[in-house]
N, C-alpha and C positions, 0 to 999 in steps of 0.2 A: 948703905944707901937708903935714906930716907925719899919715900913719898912725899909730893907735895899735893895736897886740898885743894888750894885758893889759886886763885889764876894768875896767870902766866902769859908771857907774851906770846909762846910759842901755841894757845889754843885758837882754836880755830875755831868761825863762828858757820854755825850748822844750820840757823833757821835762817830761809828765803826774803829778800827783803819785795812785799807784795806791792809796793805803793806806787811803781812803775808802772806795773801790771792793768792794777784799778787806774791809775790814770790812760792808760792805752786805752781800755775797754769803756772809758767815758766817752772819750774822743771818737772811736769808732761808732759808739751806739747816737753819737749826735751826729757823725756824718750819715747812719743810714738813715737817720729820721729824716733829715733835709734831702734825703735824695727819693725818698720815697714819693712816689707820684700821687696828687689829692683826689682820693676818689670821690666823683659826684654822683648820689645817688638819685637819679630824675626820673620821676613820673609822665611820661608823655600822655598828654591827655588832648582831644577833640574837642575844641570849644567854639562854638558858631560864628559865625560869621555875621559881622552888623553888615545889614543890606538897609542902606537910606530908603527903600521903602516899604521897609515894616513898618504900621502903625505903632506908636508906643502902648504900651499891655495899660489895659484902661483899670483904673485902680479899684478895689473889691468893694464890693455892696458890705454896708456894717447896718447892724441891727444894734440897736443899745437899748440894754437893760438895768435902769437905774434901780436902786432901792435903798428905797427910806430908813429911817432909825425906827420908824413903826410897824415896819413890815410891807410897805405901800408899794406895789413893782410898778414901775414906769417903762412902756416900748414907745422907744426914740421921740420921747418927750409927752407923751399921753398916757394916760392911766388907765392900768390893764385895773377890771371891776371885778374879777374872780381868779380862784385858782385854773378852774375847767377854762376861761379866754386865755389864759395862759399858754397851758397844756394845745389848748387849738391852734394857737400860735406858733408855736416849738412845732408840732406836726405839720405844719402847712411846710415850715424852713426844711423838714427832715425830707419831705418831697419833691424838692425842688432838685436839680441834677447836676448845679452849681451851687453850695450852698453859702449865702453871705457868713461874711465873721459875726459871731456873738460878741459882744464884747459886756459882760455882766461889771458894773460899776456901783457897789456897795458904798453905802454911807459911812461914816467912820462908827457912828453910834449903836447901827444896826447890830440885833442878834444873829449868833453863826445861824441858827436853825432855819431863817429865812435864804438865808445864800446858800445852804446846803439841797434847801427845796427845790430852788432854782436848778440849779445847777445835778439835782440828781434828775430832776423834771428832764433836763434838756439831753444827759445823758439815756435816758430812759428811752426819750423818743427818739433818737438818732443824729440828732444834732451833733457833729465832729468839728465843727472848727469854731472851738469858744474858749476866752479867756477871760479872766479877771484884770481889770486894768483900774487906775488910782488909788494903785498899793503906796504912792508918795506920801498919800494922806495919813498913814499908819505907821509912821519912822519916829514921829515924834507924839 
């Protein structure tokens, strides 16, 4: 009686065939996705109430501070003569208990040194609500 090696019709096959399986377990994980309910997650928040007789909020006092390519500072179109009327100026703003916007508006040509003056000036004496505004002028 010889062995036989090579196959035969009589062998039997032994690995599982899986591709049922993964196909069930696709099916099932897409119906629990669709059944799953969408959680919304909200912030409830209090927010006022328009009463037609509030006054509309009357728009902020601006103070502008031009300057030159010379160094020359301009307040809202007049020429401050020193550094000290400057300085006197910035303090007058820093005690006031509403304080208008700065809005410091540099020349394209001006050196940093003088916007930095300013601008440490205003910091210095308490001055908080100031920006630099015709940054447009500086893209090109």
């Amino acid at each position: 009686m010889a062995m036989s090696v090579g196959s035969s019709e009589d062998d039997m096959m032994v690995e599982m065939n899986t591709t049922p399986l993964i196909d069930v377990m696709l099916v099932l994980l897409i119906m629990f996705i669709i059944t799953i309910p969408v959680q919304t997650h909200a912030v409830k928040m209090n927010m006022p109430v328009n009463s037609h007789n509030s006054p509309p909020p009357k728009p902020p006092e601006i103070v502008r501070i031009d300057i030159d390519f010379d160094g020359t500072i301009g307040w809202n179109g007049e020429t401050v003569p020193s550094r000290g009327d400057l300085e006197a100026r910035l303090y007058r703003l820093s005690l006031l208990p509403d304080q208008p916007e700065v809005h410091v508006r540099p020349n394209k040509l001006v050196t940093y040194k003088y916007v930095a003056m300013v601008l440490a000036e205003a910091q210095r004496l308490g001055v908080t609500k100031i920006g630099i505004i015709g940054n447009e002028q500086f893209m090109n």
